[in-house]
N, CA, C and O of each residue as an XYZ file, in Angstrom:
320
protein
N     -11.118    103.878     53.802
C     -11.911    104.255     54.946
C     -10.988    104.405     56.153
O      -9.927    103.794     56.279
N     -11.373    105.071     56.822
C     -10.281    106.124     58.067
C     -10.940    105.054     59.243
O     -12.144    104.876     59.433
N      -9.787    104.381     59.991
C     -10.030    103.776     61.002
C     -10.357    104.539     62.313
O     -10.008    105.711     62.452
N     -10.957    103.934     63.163
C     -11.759    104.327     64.549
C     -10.683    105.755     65.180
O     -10.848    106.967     65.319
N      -9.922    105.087     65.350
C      -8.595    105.433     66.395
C      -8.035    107.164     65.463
O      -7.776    108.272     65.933
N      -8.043    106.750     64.326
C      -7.179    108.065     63.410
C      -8.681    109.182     63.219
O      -8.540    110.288     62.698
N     -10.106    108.677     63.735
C     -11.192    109.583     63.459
C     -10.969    110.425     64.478
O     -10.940    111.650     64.362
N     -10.732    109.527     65.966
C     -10.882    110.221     67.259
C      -9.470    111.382     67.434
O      -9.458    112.292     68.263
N      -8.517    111.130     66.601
C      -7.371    111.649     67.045
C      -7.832    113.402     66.363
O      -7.544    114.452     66.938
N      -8.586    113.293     65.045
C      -8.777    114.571     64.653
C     -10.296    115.140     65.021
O     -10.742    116.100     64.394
N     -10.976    114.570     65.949
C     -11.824    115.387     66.345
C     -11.231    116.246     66.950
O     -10.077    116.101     67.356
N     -12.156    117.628     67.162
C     -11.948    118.910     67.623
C     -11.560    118.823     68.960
O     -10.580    119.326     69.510
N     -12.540    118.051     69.461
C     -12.791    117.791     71.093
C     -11.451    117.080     71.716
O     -11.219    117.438     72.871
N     -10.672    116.285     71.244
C      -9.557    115.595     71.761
C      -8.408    116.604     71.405
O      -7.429    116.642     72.150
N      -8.475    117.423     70.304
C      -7.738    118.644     70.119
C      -7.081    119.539     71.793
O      -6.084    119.610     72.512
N      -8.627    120.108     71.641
C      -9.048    120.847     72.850
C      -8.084    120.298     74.167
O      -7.309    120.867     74.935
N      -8.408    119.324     74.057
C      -8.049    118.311     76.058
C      -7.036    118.548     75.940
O      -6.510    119.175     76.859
N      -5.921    118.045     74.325
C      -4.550    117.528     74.156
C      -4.033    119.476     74.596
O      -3.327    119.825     75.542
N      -4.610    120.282     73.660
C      -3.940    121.388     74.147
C      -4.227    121.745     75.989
O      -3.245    121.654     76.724
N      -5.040    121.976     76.353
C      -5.282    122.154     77.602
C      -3.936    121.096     78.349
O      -2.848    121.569     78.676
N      -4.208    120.025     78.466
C      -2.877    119.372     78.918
C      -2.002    120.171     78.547
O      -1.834    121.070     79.372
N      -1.337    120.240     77.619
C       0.127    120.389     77.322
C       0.265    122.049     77.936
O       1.284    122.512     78.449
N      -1.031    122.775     77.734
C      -0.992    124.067     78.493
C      -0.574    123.942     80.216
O       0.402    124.504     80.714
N      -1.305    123.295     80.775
C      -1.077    122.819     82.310
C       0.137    122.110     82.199
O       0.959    122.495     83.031
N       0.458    121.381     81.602
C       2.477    120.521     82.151
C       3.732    121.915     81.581
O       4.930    122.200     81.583
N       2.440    122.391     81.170
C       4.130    123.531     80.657
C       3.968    124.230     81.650
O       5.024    124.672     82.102
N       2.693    124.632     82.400
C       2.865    125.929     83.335
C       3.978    124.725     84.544
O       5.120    125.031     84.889
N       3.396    123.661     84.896
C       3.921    122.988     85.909
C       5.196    122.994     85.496
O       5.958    123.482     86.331
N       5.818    122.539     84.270
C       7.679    122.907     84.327
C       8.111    124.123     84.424
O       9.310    124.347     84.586
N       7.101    125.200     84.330
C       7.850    126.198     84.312
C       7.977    126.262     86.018
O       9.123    126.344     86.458
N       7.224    126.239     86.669
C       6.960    126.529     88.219
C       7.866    125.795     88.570
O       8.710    126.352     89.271
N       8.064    124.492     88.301
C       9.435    123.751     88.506
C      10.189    124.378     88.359
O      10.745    124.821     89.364
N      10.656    124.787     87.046
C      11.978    125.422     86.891
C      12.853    126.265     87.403
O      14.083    126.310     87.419
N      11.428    127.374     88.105
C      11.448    128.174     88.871
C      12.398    127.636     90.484
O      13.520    127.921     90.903
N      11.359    126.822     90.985
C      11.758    126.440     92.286
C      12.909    125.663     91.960
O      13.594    125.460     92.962
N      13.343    125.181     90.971
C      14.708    124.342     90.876
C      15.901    125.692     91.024
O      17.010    125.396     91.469
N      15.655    126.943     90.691
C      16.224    127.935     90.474
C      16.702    128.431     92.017
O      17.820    128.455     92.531
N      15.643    128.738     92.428
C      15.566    128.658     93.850
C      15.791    127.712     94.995
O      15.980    128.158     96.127
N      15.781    126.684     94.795
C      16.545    125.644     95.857
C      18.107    125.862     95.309
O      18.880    125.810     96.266
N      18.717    126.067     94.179
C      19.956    126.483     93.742
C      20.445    127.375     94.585
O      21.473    127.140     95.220
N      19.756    128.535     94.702
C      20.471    129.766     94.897
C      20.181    129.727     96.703
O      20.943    130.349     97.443
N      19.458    129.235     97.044
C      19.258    128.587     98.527
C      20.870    127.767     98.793
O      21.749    128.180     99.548
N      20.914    126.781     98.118
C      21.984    125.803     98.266
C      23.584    126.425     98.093
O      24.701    125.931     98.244
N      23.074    127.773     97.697
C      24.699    128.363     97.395
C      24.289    129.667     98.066
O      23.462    130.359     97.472
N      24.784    130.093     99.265
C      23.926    131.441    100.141
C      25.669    132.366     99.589
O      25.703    133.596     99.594
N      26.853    131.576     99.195
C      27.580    132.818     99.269
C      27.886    133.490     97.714
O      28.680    134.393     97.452
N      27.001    132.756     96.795
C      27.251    133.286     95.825
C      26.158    134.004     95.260
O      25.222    133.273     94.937
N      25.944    135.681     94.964
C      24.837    136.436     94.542
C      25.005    135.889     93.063
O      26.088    135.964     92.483
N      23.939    135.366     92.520
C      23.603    135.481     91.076
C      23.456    136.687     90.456
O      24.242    137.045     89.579
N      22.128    137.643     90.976
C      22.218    138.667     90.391
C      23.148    139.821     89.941
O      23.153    140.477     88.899
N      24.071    139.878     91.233
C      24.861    141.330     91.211
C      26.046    140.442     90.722
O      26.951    141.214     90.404
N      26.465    139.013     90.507
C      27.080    138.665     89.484
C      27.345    139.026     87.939
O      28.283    139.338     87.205
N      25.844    138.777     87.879
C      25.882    138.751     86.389
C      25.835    140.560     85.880
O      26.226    141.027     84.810
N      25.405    141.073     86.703
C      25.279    142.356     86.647
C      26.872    143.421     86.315
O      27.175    144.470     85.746
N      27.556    142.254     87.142
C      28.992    142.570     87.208
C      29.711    142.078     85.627
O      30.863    142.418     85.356
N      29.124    141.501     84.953
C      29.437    140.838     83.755
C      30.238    139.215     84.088
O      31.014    138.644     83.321
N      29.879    138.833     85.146
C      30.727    137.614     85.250
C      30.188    136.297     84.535
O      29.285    135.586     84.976
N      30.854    136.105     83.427
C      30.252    135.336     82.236
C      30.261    133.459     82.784
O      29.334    132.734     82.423
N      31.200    133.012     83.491
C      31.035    131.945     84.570
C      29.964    131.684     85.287
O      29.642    130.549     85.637
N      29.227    132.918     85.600
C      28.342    132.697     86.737
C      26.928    132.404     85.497
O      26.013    131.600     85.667
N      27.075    133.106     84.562
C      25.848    133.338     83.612
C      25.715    132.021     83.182
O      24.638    131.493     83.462
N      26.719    131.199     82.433
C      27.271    129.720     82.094
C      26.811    128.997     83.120
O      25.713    128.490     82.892
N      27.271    128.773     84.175
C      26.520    128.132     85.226
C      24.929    128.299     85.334
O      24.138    127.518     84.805
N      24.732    128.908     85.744
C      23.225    129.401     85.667
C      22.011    129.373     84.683
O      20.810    129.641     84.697
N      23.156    128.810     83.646
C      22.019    128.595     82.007
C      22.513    126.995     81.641
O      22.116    126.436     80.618
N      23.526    126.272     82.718
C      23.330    125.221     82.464
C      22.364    124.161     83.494
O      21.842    123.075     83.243
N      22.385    124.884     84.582
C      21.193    124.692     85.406
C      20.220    124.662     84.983
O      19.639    123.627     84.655
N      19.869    125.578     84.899
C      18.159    126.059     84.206
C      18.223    124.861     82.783
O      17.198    124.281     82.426
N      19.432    124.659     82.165
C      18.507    123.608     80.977
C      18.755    122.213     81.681
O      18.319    121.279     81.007
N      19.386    121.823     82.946
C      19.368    120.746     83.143
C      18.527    120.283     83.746
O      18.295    119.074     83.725
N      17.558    121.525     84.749
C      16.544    121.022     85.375
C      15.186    121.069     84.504
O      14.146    120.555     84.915
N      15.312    121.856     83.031
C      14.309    122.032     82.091
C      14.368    120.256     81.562
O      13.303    119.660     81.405
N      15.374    119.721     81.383
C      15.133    118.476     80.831
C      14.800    117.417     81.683
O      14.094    116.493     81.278
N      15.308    117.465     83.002
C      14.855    116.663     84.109
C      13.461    116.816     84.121
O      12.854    115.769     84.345
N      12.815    117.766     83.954
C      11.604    118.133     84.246
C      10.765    118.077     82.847
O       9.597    118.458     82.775
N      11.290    117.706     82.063
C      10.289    117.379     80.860
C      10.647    116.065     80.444
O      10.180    115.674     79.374
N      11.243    115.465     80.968
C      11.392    113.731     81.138
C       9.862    113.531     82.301
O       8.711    113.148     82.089
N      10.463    113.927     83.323
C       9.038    112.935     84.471
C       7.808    113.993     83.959
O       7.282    114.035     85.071
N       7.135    114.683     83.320
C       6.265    115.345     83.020
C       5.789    114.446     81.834
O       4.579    114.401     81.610
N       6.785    113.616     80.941
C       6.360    113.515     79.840
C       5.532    111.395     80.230
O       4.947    110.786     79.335
């Protein structure tokens, strides 16, 4: 016989909530991620990201993708 706790976990209805949450903290890291992107490129006014990378400067791309996963994990630590 299936205890209390393991019935509630597979109802439909706690399904539902659990996705809805995890739908809303992902939009919120992403919006984070975003503005973490942007206080970056705020914090550095003499370096263009775009017409960097545009230029092929593979340093700037490296930088910029280690940002973005460092503030992706910062931000799915206090989310979690």
């Amino acid at each position: 016989m299936a205890s209390a706790s393991l019935i509630a976990f597979i109802l439909p209805e706690n399904f539902l909530i659990g996705a809805i949450g995890s739908t809303i903290f992902g939009i919120i890291g992403i919006i984070l991620l975003i503005l973490g992107y942007f206080a970056f490129d705020i914090v550095t006014p003499k370096l263009d990201v775009p017409a960097e990378l545009t230029k092929g400067n593979v340093s700037v791309g490296i930088v910029v993708a280690s940002l973005l996963l460092a503030i992706a994990y910062i931000v799915g630590n206090v989310l979690q």
